[in-house]
Backbone as CSV, one residue per row, in Angstrom:
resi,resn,N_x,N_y,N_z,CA_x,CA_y,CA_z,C_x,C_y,C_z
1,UNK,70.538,-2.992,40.881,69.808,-2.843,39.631,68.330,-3.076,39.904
2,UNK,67.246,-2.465,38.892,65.809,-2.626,38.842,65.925,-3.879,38.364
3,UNK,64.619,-4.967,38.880,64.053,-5.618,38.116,62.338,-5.520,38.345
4,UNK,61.864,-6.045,37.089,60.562,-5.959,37.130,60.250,-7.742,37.543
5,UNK,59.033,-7.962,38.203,58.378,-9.045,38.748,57.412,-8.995,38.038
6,UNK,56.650,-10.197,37.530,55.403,-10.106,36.848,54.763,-11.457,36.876
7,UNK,53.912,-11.335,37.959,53.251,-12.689,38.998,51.834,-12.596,37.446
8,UNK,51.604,-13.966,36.588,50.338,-14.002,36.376,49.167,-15.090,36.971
9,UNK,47.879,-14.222,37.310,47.248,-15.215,38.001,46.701,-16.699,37.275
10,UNK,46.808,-17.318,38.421,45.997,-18.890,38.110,44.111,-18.434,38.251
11,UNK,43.553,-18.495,37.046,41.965,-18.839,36.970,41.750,-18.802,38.596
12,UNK,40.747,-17.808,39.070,39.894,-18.094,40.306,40.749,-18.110,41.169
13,UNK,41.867,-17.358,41.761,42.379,-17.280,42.252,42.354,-15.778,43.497
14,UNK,41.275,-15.413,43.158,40.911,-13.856,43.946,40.834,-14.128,45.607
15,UNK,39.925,-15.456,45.976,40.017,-15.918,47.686,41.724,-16.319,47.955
16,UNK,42.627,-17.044,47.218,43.634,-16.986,48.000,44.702,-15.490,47.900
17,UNK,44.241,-14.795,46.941,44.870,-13.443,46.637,44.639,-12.668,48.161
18,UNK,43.118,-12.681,48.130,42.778,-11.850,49.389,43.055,-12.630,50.530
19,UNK,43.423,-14.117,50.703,43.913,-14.049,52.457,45.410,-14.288,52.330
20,UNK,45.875,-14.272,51.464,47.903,-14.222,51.609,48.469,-11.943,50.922
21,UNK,46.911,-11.725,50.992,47.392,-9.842,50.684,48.437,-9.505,52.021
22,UNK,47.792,-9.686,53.213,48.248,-8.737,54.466,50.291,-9.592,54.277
23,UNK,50.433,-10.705,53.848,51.437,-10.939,53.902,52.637,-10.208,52.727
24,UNK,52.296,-10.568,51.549,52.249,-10.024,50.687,52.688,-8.299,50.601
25,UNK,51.891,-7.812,51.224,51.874,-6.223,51.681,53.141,-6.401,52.361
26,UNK,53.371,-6.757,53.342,54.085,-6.375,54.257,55.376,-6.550,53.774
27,UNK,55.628,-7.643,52.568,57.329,-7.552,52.279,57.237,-6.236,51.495
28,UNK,56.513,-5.912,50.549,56.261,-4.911,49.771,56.460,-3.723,50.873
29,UNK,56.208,-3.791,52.062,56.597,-2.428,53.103,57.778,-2.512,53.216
30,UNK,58.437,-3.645,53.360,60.024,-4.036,53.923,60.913,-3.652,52.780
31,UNK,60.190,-3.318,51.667,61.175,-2.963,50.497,61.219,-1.356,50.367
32,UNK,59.788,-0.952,50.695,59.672,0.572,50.322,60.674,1.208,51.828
33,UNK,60.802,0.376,52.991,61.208,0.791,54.009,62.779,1.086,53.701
34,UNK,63.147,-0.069,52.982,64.571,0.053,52.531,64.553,0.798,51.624
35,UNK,64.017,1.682,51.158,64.536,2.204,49.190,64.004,1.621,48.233
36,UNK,63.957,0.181,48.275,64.406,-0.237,47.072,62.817,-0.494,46.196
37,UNK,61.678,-0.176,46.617,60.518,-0.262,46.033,60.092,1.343,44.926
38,UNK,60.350,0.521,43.940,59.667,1.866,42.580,58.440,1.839,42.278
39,UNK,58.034,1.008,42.438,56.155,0.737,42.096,55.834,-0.813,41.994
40,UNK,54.429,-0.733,42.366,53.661,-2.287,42.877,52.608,-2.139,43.110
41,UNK,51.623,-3.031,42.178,50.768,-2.908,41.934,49.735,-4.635,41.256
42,UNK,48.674,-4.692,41.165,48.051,-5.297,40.137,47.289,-5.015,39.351
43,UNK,47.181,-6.227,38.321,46.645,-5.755,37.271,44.875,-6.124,37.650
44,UNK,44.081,-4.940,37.516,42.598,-5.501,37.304,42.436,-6.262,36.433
45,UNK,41.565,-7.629,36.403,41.095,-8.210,35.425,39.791,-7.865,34.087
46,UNK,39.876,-6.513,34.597,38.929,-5.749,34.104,38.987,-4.217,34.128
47,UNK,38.853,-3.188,33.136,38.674,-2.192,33.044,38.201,-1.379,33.807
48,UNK,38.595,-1.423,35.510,37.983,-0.596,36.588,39.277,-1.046,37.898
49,UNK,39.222,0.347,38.796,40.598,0.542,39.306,39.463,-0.248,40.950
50,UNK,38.325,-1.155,40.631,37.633,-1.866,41.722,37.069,-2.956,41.084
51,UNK,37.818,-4.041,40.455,37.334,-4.995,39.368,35.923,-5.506,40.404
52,UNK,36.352,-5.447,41.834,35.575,-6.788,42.706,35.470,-8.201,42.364
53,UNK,34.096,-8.867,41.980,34.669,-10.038,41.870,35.411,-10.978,40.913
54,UNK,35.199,-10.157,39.762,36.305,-10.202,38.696,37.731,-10.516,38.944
55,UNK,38.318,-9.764,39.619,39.269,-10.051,40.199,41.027,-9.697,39.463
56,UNK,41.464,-10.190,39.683,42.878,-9.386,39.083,43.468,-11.170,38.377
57,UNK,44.250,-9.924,36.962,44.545,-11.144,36.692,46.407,-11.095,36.807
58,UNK,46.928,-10.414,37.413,48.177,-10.195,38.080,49.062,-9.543,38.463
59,UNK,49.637,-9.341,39.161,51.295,-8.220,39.492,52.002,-7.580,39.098
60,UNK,52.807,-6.348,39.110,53.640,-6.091,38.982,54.503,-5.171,39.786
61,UNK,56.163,-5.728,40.251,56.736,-5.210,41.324,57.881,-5.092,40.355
62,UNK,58.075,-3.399,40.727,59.952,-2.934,40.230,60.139,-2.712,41.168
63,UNK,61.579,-3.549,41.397,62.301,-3.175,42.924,64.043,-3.327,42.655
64,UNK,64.823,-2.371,43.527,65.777,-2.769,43.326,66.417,-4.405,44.124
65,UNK,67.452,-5.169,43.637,67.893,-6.451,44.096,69.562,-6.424,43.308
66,UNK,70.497,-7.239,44.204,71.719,-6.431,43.869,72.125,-7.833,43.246
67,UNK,70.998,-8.625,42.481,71.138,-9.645,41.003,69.711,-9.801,40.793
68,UNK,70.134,-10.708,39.276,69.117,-11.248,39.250,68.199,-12.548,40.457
69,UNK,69.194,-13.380,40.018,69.189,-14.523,41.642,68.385,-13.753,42.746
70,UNK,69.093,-12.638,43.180,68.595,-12.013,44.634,66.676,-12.144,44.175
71,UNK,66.392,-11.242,43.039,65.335,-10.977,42.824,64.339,-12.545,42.553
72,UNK,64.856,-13.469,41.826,64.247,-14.223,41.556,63.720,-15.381,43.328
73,UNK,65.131,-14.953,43.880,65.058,-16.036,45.703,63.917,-14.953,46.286
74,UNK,63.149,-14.309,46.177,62.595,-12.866,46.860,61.286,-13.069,46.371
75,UNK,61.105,-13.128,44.924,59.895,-13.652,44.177,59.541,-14.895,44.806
76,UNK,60.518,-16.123,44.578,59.895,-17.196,44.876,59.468,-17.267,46.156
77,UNK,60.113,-16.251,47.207,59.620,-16.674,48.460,58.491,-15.584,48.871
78,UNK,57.608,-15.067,48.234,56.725,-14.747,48.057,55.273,-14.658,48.200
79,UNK,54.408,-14.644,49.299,53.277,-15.155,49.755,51.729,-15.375,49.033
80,UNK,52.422,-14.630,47.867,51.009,-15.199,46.467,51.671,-16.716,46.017
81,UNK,52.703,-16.984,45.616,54.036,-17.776,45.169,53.241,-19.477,46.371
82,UNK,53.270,-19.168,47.584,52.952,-20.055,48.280,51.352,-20.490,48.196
83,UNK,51.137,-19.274,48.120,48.970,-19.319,48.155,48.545,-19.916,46.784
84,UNK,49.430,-20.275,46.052,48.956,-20.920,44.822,48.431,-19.547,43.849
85,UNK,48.035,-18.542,44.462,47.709,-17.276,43.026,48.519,-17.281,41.974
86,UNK,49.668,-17.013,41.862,50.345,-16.861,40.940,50.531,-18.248,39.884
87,UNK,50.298,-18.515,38.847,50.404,-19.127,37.792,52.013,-19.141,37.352
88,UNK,52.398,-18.476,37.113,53.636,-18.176,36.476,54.348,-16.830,36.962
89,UNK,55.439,-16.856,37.118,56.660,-15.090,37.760,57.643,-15.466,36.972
90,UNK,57.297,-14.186,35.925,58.698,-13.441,35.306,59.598,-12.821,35.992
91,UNK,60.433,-12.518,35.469,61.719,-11.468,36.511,62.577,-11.059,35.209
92,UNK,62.863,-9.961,34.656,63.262,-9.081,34.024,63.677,-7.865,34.494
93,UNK,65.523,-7.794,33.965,65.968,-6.791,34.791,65.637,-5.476,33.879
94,UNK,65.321,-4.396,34.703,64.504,-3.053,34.503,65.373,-1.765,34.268
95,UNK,65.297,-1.003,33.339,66.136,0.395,33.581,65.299,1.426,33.386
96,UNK,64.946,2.548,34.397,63.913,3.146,34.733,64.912,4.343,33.747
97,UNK,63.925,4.959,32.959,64.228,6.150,32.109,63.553,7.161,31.894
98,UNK,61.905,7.362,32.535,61.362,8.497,32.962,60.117,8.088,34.193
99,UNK,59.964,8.762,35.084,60.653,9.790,35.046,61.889,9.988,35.389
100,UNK,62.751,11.368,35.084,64.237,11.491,35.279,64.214,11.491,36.726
């Protein structure tokens, strides 16, 4: 099944965003490598697809995970999750309905 991830940032959190990214990225490869990545992304903290130092104010990953649990042990182990960025992670399971 889809679930959606939805990391929101902690205030001033853009320097540990940018040195736990390359980690970060790379599970995000390990998912698209398997299938199971539908889209991932963040949110600008501002109205431009290059906030800069503005910065983002958080995440969002649909991926498949074969529970909830799976998805939530995957989130938490997570390299924003450790870097202190993330404030708070939702996990809500997802049913993708367009496109078909």
């Amino acid at each position: 099944m889809l679930y959606a991830i939805i990391g929101q940032d902690q205030p001033g959190s853009l320097e540990n965003r940018l040195a736990a990214r390359p980690a970060h990225l790379a599970r995000l490869q390990a998912l698209q490598e398997q299938g199971r990545l539908l889209v991932a992304g963040p949110f600008p903290a501002i109205d431009s697809p290059d906030p800069g130092p503005a910065g983002f104010s958080g995440s969002l990953i649909v991926a498949e995970f074969g529970s909830l649990d799976e998805a939530r042990d995957w989130a938490d182990a997570d390299p924003y999750v450790a870097a202190g960025v993330y404030a708070q992670v939702e996990i809500k399971p997802f049913r993708k309905v367009f496109p078909a």
